[in-house]
C-alpha positions as a Markdown table, in Angstrom:
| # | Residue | x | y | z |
|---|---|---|---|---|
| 1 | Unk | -25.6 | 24.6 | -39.2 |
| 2 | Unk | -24.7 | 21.8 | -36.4 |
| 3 | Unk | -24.7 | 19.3 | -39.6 |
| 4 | Unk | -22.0 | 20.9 | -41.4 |
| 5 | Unk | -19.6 | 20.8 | -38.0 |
| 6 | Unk | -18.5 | 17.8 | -38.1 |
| 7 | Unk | -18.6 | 17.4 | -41.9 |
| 8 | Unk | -16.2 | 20.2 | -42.1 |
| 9 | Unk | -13.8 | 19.2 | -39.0 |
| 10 | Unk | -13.9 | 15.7 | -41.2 |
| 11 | Unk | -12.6 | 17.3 | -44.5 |
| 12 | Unk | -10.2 | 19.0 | -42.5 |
| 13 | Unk | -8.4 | 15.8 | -41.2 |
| 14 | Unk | -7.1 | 17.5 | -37.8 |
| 15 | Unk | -7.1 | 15.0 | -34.8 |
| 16 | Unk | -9.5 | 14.5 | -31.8 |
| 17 | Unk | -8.1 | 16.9 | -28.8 |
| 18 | Unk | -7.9 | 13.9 | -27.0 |
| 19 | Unk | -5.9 | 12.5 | -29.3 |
| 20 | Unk | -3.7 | 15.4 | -29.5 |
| 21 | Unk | -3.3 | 15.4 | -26.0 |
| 22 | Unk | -2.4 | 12.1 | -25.7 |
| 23 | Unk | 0.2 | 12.1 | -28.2 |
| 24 | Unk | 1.8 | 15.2 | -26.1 |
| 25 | Unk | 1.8 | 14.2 | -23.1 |
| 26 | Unk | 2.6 | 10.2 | -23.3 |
| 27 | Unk | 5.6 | 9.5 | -21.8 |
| 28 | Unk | 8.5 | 8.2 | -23.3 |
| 29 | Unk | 9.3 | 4.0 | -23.1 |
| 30 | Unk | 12.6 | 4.8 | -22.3 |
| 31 | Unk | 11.1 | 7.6 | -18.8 |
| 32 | Unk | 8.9 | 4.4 | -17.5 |
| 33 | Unk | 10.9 | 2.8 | -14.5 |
| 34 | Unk | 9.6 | -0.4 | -12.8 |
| 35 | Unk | 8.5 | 0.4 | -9.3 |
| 36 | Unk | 10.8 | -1.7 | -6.8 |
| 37 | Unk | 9.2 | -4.5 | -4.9 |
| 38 | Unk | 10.5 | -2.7 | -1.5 |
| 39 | Unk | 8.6 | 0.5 | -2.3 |
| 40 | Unk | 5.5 | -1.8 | -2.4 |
| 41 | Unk | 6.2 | -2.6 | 1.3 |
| 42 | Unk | 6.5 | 0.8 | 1.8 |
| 43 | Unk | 3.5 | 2.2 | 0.8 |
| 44 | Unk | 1.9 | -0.9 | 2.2 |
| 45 | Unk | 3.7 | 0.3 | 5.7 |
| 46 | Unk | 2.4 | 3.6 | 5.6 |
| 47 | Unk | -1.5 | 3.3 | 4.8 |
| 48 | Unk | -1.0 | 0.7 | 7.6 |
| 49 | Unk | 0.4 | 3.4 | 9.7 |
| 50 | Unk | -2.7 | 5.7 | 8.7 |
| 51 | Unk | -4.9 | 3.2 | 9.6 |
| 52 | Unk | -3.7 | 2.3 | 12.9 |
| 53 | Unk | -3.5 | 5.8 | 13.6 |
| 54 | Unk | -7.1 | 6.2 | 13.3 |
| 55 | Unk | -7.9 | 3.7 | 15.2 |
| 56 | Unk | -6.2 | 4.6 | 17.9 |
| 57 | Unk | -7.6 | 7.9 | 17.6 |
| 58 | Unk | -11.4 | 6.6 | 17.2 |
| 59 | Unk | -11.2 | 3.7 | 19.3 |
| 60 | Unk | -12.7 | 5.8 | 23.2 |
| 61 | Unk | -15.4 | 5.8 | 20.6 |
| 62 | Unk | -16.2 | 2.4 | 20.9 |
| 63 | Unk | -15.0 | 1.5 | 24.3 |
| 64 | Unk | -17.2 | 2.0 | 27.4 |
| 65 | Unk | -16.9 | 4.6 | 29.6 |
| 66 | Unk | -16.3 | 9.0 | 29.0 |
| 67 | Unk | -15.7 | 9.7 | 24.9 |
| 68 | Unk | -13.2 | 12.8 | 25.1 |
| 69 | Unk | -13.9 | 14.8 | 21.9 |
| 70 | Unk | -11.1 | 16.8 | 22.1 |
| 71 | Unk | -8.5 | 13.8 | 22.4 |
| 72 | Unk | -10.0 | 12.6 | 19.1 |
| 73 | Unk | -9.9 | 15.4 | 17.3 |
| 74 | Unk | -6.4 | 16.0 | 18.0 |
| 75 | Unk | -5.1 | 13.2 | 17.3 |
| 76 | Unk | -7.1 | 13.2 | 14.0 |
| 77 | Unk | -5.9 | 16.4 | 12.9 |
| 78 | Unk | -1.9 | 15.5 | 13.4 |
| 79 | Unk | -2.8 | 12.4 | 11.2 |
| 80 | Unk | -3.0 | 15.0 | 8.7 |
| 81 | Unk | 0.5 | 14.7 | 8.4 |
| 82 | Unk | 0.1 | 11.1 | 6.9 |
| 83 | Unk | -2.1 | 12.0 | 4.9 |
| 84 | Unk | 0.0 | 14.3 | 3.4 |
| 85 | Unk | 3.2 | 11.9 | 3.6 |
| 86 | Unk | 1.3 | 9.2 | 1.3 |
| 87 | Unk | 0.5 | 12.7 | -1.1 |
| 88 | Unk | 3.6 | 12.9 | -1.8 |
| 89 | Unk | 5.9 | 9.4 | -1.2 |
| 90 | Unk | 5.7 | 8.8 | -5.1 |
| 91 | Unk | 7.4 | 12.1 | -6.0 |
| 92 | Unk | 10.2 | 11.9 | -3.3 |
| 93 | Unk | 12.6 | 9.5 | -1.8 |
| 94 | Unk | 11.2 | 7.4 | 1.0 |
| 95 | Unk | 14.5 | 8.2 | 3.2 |
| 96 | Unk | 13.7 | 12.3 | 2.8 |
| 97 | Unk | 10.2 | 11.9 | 3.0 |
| 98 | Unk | 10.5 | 10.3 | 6.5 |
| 99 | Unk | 12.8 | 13.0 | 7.1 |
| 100 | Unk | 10.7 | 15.6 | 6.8 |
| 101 | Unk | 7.2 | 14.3 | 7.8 |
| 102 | Unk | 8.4 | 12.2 | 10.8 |
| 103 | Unk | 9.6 | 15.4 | 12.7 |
| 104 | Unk | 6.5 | 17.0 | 11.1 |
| 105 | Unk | 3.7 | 14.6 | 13.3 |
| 106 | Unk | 5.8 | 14.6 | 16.5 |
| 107 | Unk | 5.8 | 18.3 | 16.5 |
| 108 | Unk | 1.9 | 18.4 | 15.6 |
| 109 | Unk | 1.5 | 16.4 | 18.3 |
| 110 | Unk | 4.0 | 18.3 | 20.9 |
| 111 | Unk | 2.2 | 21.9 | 19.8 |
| 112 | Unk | -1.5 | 20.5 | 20.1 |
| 113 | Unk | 0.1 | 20.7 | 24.1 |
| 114 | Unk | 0.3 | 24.2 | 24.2 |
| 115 | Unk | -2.4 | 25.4 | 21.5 |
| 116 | Unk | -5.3 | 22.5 | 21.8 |
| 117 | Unk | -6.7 | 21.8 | 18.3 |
| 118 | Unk | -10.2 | 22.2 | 19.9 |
């Protein structure tokens, strides 16, 4: 029975699903647009900005003296917010991006204040 499959699906003639797919879903040459050579430096900037951010947040860790968990983890958790600004730079300008995510950390880090992440 599993012999005759592909025999059959080969008379046939239809294309792969893959290929199928792929044919769908390719986008057009005209759609493509070169990515700047400032937007580089941006996302460069921000991963940088992530990083340093969690160093600053881990670095009690390896430093002599009282480790406070609870600073750490803060500070981890409104690093979120970066995380989620790099998720979703590529689909929205860098100007509204910082815009919105920008206001977005300072007031994670003004709440975790009143309402202590741990």
């Amino acid at each position: 029975m599993e012999g005759a499959r592909p025999d059959r699906l080969a008379r046939v003639g239809t294309p792969s699903a893959a290929k199928a797919i792929d044919q769908q879903t390719a986008p057009e040459p005209a759609a493509v647009r070169p990515t700047p050579r400032w937007a580089d430096f941006v996302a460069v900037a921000s991963y940088l900005a992530l990083a340093l951010w969690v160093a600053r947040c881990a670095r009690t860790i390896f430093l002599p003296g009282e480790v406070n968990v609870a600073r750490i983890v803060s500070g981890l958790l409104a690093g979120i917010v970066f995380v989620d600004w790099l998720a979703v730079a590529p689909q929205i300008s860098h100007t509204l991006s910082a815009a919105i995510f920008l206001p977005l950390f300072g007031a994670t880090l003004w709440l975790q204040r009143f309402v202590p992440a741990t």
